[in-house]
C-alpha positions in Angstrom: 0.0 0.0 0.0 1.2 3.2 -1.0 1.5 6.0 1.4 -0.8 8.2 -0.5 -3.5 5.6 -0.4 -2.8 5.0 2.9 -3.6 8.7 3.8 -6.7 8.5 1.3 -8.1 5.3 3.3 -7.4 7.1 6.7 -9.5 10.1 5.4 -11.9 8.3 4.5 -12.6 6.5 7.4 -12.5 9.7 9.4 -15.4 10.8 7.2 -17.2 7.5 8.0 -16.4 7.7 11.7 -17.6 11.3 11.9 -20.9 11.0 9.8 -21.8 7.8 11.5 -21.5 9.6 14.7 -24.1 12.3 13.4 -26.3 9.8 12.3 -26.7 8.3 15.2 -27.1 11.5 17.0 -29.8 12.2 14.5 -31.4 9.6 15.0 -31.4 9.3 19.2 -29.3 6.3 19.1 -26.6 8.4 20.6 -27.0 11.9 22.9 -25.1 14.5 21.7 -23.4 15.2 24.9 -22.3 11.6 25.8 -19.0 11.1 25.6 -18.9 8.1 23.0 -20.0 11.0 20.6 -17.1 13.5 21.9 -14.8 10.3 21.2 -16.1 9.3 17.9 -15.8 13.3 16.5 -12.4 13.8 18.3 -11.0 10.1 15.6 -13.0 11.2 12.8 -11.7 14.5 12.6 -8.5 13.6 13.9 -8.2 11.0 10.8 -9.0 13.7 8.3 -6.5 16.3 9.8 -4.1 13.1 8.3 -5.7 13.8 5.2 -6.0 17.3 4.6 -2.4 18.5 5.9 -1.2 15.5 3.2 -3.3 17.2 0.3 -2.4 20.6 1.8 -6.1 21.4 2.8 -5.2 23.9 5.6 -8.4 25.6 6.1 -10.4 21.5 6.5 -6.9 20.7 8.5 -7.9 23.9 10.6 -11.7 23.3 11.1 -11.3 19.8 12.1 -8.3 20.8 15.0 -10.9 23.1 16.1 -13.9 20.2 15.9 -11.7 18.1 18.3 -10.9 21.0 20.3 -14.5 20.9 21.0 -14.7 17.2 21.1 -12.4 17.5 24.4 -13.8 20.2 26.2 -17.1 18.7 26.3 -15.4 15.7 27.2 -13.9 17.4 30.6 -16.9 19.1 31.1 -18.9 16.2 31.1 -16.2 14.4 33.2 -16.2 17.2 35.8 -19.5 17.4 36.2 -20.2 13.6 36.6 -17.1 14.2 39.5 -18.8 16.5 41.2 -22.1 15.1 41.3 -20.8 11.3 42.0 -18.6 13.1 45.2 -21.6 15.4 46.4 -25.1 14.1 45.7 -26.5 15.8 48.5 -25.7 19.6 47.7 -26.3 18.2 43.9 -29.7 17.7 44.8 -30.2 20.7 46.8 -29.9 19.6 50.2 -26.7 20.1 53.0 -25.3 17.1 54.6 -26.2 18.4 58.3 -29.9 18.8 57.7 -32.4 16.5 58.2 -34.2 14.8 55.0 -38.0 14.8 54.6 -39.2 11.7 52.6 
């Protein structure tokens, strides 16, 4: 396998990865904010970052480093907040440690 095809198969794959990942957003099998879709946009785009710096496609190289930026910052977010709510269900749910709880 050539290197050029090899870059060709990686970029398409990427598109696969990331329109698969839309599709199933679109179509509730996924929710947007889970982190299996963060993951799956962060490798598509990642794989056709391959292929557009190889073909010289700075502006699609550019969009897609700015795609996973996103990707990870919802990641963390999402991460932190599952953190914080897994350490402190109490004040999560509105209601202090040292009080009482009404049924």
């Amino acid at each position: 396998m050539t290197y050029k095809l090899l870059v060709d198969v990686v970029g398409w794959i990427g598109a696969v990865v990331l329109l698969a990942a839309y599709g199933a957003v679109s179509s509730g099998k996924l929710e947007g904010t889970s982190s299996r879709y963060q993951i799956l946009n962060a490798v598509g785009s990642a794989f056709l970052i391959v292929n557009a710096a190889y073909y010289r496609a700075f502006p699609s190289a550019f969009v897609n480093l700015v795609w996973i930026g996103i990707a990870l910052s919802a990641i963390l977010a999402s991460r932190s907040s599952r953190r914080t709510r897994d350490r402190e269900p109490d004040e999560a749910q509105g209601r202090s440690r040292c009080a009482p709880r009404n049924p």
